[in-house]
C-alpha positions in Angstrom: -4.1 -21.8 1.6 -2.0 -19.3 -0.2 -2.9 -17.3 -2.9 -2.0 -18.0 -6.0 -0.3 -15.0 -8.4 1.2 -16.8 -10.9 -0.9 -14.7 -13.8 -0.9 -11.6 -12.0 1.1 -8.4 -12.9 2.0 -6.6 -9.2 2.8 -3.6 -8.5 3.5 -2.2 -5.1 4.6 1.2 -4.4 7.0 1.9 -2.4 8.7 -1.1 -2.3 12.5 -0.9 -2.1 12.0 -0.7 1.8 10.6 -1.9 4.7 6.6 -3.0 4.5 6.2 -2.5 0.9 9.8 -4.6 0.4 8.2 -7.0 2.0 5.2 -7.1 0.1 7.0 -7.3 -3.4 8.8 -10.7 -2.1 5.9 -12.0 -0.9 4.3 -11.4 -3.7 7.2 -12.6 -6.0 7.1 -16.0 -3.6 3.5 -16.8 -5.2 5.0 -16.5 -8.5 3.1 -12.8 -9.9 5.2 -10.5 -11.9 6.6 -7.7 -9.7 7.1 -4.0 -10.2 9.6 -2.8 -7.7 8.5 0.8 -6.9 10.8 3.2 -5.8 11.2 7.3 -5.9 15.1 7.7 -4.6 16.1 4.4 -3.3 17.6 3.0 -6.8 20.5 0.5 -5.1 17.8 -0.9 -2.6 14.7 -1.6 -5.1 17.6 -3.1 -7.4 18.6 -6.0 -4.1 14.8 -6.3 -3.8 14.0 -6.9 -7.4 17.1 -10.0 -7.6 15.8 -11.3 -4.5 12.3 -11.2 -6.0 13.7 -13.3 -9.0 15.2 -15.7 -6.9 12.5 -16.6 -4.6 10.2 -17.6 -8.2 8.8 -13.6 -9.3 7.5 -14.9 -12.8 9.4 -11.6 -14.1 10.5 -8.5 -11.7 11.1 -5.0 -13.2 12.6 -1.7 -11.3 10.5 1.6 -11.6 11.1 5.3 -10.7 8.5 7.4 -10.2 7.1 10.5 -7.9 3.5 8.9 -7.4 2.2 12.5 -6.8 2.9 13.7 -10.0 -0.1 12.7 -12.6 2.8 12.6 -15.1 5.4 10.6 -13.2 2.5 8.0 -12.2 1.8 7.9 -16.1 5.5 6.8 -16.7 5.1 4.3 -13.7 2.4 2.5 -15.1 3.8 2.6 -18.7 6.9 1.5 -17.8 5.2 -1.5 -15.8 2.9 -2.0 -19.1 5.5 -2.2 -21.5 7.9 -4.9 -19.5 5.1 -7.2 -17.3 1.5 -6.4 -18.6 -1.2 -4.2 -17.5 -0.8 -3.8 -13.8 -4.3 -5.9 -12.4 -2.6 -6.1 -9.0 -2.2 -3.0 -7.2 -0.6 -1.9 -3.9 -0.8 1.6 -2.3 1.8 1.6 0.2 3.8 4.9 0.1 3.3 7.5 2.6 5.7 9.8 4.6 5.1 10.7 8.5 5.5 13.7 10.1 5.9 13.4 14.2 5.6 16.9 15.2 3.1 19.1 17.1 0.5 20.9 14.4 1.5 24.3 15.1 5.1 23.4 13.9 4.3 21.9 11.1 5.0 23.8 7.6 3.0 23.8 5.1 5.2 21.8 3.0 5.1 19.2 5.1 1.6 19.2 5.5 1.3 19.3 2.4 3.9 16.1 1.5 1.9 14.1 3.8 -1.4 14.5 2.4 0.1 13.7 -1.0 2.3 10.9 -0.3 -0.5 9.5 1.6 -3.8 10.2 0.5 -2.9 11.6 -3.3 -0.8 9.1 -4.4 -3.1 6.8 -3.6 -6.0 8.4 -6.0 -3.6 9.0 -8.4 -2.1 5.0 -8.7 -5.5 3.7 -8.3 -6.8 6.1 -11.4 -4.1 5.4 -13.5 -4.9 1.4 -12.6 -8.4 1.2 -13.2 -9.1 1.2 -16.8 -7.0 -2.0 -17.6 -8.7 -3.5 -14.7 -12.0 -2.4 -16.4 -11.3 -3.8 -19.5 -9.8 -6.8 -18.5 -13.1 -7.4 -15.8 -10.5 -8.6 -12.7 -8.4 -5.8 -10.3 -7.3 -6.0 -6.8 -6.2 -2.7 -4.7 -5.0 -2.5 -1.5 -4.4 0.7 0.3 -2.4 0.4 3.3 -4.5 3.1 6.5 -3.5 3.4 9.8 -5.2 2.2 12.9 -8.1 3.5 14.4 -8.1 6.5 11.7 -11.7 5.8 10.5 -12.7 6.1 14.5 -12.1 9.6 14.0 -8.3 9.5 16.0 -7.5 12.5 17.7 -3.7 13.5 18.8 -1.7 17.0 19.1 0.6 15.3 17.0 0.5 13.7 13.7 -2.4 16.1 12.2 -1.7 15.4 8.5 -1.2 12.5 8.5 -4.3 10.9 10.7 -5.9 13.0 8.4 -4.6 11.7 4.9 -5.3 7.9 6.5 -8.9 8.6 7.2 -9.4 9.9 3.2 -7.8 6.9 2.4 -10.2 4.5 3.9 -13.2 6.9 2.8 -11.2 6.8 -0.6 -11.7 3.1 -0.2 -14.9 2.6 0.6 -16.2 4.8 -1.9 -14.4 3.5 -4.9 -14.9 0.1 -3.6 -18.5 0.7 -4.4 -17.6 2.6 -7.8 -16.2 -0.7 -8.9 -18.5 -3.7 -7.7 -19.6 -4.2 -10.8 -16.6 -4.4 -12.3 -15.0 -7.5 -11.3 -12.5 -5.5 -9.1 -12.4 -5.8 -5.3 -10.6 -2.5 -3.4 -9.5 -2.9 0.6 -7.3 -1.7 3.1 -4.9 -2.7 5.9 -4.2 -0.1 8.8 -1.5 -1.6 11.1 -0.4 0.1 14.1 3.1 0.1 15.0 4.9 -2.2 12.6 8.9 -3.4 13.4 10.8 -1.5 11.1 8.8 2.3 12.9 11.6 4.8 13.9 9.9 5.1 17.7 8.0 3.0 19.5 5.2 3.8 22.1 6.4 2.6 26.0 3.2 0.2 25.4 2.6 -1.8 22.7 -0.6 -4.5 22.4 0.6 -8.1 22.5 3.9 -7.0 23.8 5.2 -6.2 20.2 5.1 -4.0 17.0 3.4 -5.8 13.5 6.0 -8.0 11.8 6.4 -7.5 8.1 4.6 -11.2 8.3 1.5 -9.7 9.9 1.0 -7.1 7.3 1.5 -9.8 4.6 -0.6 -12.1 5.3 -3.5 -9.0 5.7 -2.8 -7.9 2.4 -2.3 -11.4 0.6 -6.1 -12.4 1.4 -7.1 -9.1 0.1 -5.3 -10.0 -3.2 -6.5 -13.4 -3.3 -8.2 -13.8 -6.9 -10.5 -16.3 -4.7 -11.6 -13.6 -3.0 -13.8 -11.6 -5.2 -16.5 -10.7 -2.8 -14.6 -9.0 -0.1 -14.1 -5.3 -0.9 -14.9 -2.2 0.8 -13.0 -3.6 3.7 -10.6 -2.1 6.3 -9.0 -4.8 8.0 -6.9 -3.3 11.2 -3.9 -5.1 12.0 -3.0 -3.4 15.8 -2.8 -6.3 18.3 -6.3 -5.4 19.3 -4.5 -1.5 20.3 -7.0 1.1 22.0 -6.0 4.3 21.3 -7.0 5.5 24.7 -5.3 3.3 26.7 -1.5 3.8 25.2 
C-alpha cells in the first residue's frame, strides 16, 4: 500500500539533488503539493519541480532559502505558505559532509556541518510546528546517519557523526514534545547511498542504498495512516557493522 498525499503540502529540503530530489518526486507521485528546496542549485530544483508536475504533484513551487538562517527559514516557509498551504509535511534532508581527519578541520567547517546538519534541522522543524499544532496533523522526517546513535567513533568525520547523533536525540525528544499533538516525528539514517562521492572497499549486500530504499523508509514515516509511530530511527544500512568495514 502506498501512502496517500493527495491533501498534503510537502516540503523537503534540499531537494534539487540527489536523496532529497528523489524524495520531492516521490512525493509528487502520491499526488501532495511539493516545495522544491534549494540554497544554490536554482536550474536543478527548476527540472525537478516540472518533473514533479508531470508525474501528478497536485501543485509544485521552487524555494530559496539558507535553512540556517532563522530569517531565510522564515521566508522558506512563507513563501511555501503563500503558494501551497501551511507546510504539514516536513522533510529534513540537508546536510553537508566533511571527509577529513579532525585536526584539519577548520572551524568553519566544523561549524557548517553542525548547522547544515543538526541546525537546520531545529530551525525547519520550529518554524513547521505551529501550523501543525493548530491544524492537529504533522509529519517530520529527519534524515541521520547509520549507527550515529550507537555512539560511532572514527578519526574522520568528527562533525558530522556528531551533528547526526543530535539529530536523532533532536528526534526523540521532540517526538515526545509533540505526542499529543497529532504530529508524529522520525528518522531515516542510511549508510552509503548511490549518488556518495566514495565508497568504502566493502559495502553490506554488495551495494550502496538506492534512492528507492530511502523512499520507501521515509514514505511509511509520512504515511497519514501512520499516526502512532514516532520517536523512531529506522536505519537503512544493509544490516552494516561499523566494525567490520
Amino acid at each position: 500500500m502506498q501512502p496517500d498525499l493527495s491533501e498534503r503540502t510537502v516540503l523537503v529540503t534540499g531537494s534539487a539533488r540527489g536523496v532529497g530530489r528523489a524524495l520531492a518526486l516521490a512525493a509528487a507521485d502520491r499526488g501532495a503539493a511539493v516545495a522544491v528546496h534549494y540554497h544554490t542549485s536554482a536550474d536543478a530544483a527548476r527540472e525537478v519541480a516540472a518533473e514533479a508536475r508531470s508525474r501528478g504533484g497536485r501543485a509544485v513551487t521552487t524555494v530559496q532559502a539558507d535553512v540556517t538562517d532563522p530569517d531565510s527559514v522564515d521566508g522558506l516557509f512563507a513563501a511555501v505558505e503563500a503558494d501551497l498551504g501551511a507546510v504539514d509535511t516536513l522533510v529534513n534532508n540537508v546536510g553537508d559532509f566533511a571527509p577529513s581527519h579532525w585536526e584539519e578541520l577548520s572551524f568553519e567547517t566544523w561549524n557548517r556541518v553542525l548547522e547544515t546538519n543538526l541546525t537546520a534541522t531545529y530551525l525547519c522543524s520550529k518554524r513547521a510546528l505551529p501550523s501543525m499544532r493548530e491544524a492537529g496533523y504533522g509529519r517530520i522526517v529527519n534524515v541521520g546517519y547509520a549507527s550515529s546513535e550507537q555512539g560511532l567513533v572514527s578519526p574522520v568525520n568528527f562533525p558530522y557523526f556528531a551533528a547526526k547523533a543530535g539529530v536523532i536525540m533532536f528526534t526523540r525528544m521532540l517526538a515526545g514534545d509533540t505526542q499529543d499533538d497529532g504530529i508524529t516525528v522520525n528518522a531515516v539514517s542510511p549508510y552509503v547511498v548511490e549518488n556518495s562521492d566514495e565508497f568504502p572497499a566493502e559495502l553490506p549486500r554488495g551495494r550502496p542504498a538506492s534512492f528507492e530504499d530511502l523512499t520507501r523508509a521515509v514514505l511509511f514515516f509520512l504515511d497519514p495512516e501512520n499516526g502512532y509511530v514516532s520517536g523512531q530511527n529506522l536505519e537503512v544500512d544493509g544490516g552494516w557493522l561499523p566494525e567490520r568495514v
